[in-house]
Structure formats: structure tokens, C-alpha cells
N, C-alpha and C positions, 0 to 999 in steps of 0.2 A: 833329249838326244839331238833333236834340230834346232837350229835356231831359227827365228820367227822369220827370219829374211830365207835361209835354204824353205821350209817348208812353204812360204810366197812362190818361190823360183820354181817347185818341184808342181806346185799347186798348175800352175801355168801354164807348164811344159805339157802335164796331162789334159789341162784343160784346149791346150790348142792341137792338141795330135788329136781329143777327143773329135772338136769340132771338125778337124779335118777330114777324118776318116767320115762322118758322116755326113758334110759336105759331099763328099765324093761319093757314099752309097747314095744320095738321094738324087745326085747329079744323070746317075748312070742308072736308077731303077726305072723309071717311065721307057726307055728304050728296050729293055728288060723281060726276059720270057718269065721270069720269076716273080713280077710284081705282086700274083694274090697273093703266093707263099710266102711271099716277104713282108706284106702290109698282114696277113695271119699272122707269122709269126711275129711281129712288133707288137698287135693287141694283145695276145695270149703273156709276151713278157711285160705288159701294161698293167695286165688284168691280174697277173701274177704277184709282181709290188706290189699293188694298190692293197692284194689281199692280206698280202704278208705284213704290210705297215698297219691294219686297222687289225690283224690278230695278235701282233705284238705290241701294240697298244694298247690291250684291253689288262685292267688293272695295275696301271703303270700312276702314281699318283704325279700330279700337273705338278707341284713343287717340286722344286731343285731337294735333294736332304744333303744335309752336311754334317758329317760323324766323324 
């Protein structure tokens, strides 16, 4: 559907508005009346992946299959 250069371009676009945006949340948090809710709520979405990647890992075999 893309080509390997638009999917580079789009990759980018996301990845600099990502860093952006959280440049600037972290910029502005220590000022911040919100800081424990907000370093809470960061571990809880930490703790959240981490779990979700080691339970949809389990019985996934390490070889690539090709059918």
C-alpha cells in the first residue's frame, strides 16, 4: 500500500510529534500539581505492557514459519 519511502516519512512525522509532545509533558511536570498522578499513572501503563508483552509471548514459537 506504501511505499518504503512514504512509510520512512510517516514513521518520522510520528516519531517527532511523539518526542514532542513528551518533551513538553516532562518539561512542564516538575512545576506540576499533578506529578504523583502522573509518574502513577506512567508505571501502571509500564507495568501494564510489560505484562501484556510476557502474556502474549507465552507459546509463540522463536522461529519465524513460512507457509
Amino acid at each position: 500500500m506504501f511505499g518504503s519511502r512514504s512509510a520512512l516519512l510517516v514513521a518520522g512525522a510520528v516519531s517527532a510529534l511523539s518526542l514532542g509532545g513528551l518533551a513538553t509533558f516532562l518539561r512542564l511536570l516538575p512545576d506540576s500539581a499533578s506529578t504523583l498522578p502522573s509518574a502513577a499513572t506512567f508505571a501502571l501503563v509500564v507495568v501494564a505492557v510489560a505484562t501484556g508483552v510476557v502474556v502474549g509471548s507465552r507459546g509463540v514459537p522463536d522461529e519465524t514459519s513460512y507457509w
